[in-house]
C-alpha positions as CSV (number, residue, x, y, z in Angstrom):
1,X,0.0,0.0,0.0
2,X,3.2,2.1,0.9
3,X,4.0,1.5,-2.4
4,X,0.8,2.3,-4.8
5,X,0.4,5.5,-2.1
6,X,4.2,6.3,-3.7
7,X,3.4,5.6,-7.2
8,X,-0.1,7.9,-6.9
9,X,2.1,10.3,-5.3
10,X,4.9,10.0,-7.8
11,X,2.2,10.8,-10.8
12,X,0.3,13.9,-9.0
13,X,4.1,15.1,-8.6
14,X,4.5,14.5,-12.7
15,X,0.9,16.2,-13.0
16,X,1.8,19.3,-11.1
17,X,4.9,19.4,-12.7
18,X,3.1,19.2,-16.3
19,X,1.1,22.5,-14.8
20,X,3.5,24.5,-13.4
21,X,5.9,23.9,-17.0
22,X,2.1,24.8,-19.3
23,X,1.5,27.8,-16.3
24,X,4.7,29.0,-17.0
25,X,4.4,28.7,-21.1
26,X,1.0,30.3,-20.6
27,X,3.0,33.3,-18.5
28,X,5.7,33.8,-21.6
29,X,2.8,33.8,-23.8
30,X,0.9,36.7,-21.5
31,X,4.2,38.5,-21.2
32,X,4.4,38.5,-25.4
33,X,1.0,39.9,-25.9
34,X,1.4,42.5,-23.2
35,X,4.6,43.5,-25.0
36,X,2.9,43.2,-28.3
37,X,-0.3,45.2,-26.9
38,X,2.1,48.0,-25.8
39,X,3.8,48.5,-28.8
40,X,0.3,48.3,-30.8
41,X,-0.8,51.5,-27.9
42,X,2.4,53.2,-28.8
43,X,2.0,52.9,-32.6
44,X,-1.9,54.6,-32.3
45,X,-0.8,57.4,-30.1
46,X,1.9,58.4,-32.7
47,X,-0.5,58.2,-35.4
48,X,-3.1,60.1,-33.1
49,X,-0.2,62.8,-32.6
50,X,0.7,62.7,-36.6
51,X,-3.0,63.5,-37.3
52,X,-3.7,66.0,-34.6
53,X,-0.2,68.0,-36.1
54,X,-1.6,68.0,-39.1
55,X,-5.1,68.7,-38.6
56,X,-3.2,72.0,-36.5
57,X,-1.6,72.5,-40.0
58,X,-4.7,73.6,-41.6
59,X,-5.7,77.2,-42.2
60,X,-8.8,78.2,-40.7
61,X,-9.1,81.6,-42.7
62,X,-7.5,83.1,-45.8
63,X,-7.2,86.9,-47.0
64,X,-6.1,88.4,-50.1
65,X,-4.7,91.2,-51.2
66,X,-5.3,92.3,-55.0
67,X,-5.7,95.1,-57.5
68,X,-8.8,94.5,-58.6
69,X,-8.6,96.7,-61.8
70,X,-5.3,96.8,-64.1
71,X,-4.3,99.4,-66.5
72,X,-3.3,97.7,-69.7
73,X,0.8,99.1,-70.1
74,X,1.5,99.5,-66.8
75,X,5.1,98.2,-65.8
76,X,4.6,97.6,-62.2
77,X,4.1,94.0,-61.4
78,X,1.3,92.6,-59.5
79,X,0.7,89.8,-57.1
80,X,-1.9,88.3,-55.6
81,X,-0.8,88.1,-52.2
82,X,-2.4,85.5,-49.6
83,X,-2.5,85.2,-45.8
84,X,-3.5,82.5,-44.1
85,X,-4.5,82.0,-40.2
86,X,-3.0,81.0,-38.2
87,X,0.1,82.5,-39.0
88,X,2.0,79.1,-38.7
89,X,0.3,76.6,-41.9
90,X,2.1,76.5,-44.3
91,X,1.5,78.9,-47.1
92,X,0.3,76.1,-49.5
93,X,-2.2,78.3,-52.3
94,X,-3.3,77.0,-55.6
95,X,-4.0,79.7,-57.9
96,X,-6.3,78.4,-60.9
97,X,-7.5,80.5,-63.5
98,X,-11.4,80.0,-64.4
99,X,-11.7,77.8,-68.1
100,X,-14.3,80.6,-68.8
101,X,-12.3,83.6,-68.2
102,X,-10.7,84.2,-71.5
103,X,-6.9,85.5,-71.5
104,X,-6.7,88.7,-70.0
105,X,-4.3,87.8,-67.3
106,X,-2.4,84.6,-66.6
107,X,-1.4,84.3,-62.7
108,X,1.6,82.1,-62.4
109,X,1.3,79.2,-59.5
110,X,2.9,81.8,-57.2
111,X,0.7,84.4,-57.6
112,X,2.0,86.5,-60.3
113,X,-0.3,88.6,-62.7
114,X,1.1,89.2,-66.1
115,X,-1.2,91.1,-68.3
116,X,-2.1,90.1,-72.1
117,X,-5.1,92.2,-73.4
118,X,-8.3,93.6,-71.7
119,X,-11.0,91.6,-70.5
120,X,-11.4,90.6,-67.1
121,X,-10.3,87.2,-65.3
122,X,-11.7,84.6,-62.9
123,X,-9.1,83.3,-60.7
124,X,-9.7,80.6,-57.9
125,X,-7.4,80.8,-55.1
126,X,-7.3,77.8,-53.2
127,X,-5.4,76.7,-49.6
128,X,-4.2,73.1,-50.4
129,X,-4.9,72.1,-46.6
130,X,-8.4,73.7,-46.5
131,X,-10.0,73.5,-49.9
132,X,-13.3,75.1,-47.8
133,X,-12.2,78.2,-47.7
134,X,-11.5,78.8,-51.5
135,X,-12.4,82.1,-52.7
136,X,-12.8,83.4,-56.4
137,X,-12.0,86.8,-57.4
138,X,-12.0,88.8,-60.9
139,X,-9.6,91.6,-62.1
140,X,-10.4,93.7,-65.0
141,X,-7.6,94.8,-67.2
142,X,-8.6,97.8,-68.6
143,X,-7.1,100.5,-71.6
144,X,-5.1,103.3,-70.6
145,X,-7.3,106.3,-69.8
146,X,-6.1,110.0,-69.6
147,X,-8.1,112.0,-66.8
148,X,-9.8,115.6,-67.7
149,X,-10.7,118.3,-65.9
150,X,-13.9,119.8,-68.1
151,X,-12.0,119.6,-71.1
152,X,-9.0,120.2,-70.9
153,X,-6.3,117.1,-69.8
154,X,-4.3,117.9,-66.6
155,X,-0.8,117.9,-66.5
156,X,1.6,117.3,-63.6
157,X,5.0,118.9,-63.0
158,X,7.0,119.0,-66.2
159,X,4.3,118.4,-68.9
160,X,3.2,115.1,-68.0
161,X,0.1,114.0,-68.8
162,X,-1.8,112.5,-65.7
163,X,-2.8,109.3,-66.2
164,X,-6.1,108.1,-63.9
C-alpha cells in the first residue's frame, strides 16, 4: 500500500509538474501579448499625434490682397498676395484661372499677374490644406485712360500728362 500511495504520489508530482511547466508557457505567452499590446498603444498614439499635427496645420481663414482693376501698359508688377491664419500653416495656395475667363491675365502658381489684353479674369485661389475656404475673385484689365478736368487734360509737373 506504501507502495501504490508512492506511485499515486509520484504521478500527482508529474501532473503538477506538467502544470507549473504549461502555467509557465501560458505566463511567456501573456508576457508577449502584453509587450505586443504595448507596442500596438504606442504605434496609435503616434498616429493620433501625426494627425492632430496636421489637422493644426490647416488654415482656418484666408485673406487676399489684390488690384482689382489693371491698367493695360502698366510696368509695375502685380501679385496676388495670400495670408492665411493662423500664422504658422504652411503657405500652401493654388491659384487656378477659371476655363471661362478668356486670357486677360495669366497668374503664375505663385501668384504672379502678367497682363495680355483687356478683358477681365476669374481666378480661384485655393489653400491646399483647406480646400473650404477657397475664394474666387475677378480683375479687370482695362485700356489706358487719360483724366480731364472739363476739357482740358491735366498735367503734372514738367508736362506730363496725368494718367487716372
Amino acid at each position: 500500500m506504501a507502495n501504490a500511495k508512492a506511485l499515486e504520489a509520484g504521478k500527482q508530482a508529474d501532473l503538477a509538474g506538467q502544470a507549473s511547466d504549461e502555467a509557465l508557457a501560458a505566463a511567456v505567452e501573456a508576457e508577449a501579448m502584453i509587450s505586443e499590446g504595448n507596442a500596438q498603444i504606442a504605434s496609435m498614439k503616434a498616429a493620433e499625434q501625426s494627425l492632430m499635427s496636421q489637422a493644426l496645420l490647416a488654415p482656418t481663414r484666408m485673406e487676399l490682397k489684390y488690384v482689382k482693376r489693371i491698367t493695360l501698359g502698366n510696368a509695375v508688377a502685380q501679385k496676388i498676395a495670400v495670408s492665411l491664419f493662423p500664422a504658422y500653416v504652411l503657405p500652401n495656395v493654388i491659384f487656378q484661372q477659371a476655363f471661362h475667363s478668356g486670357d486677360a491675365l495669366y497668374v503664375d502658381p505663385r501668384g504672379n499677374l502678367t497682363v495680355r489684353k483687356t478683358g477681365t479674369a476669374t481666378i480661384h485661389v485655393i489653400p491646399a490644406q483647406n480646400t473650404s475656404l477657397a475664394q474666387t475673385i475677378e480683375i479687370e484689365v482695362t485700356a489706358p485712360v487719360i483724366r480731364k478736368a472739363g476739357s482740358v487734360m491735366r498735367f503734372l509737373s514738367g508736362n506730363r500728362i496725368r494718367k487716372v
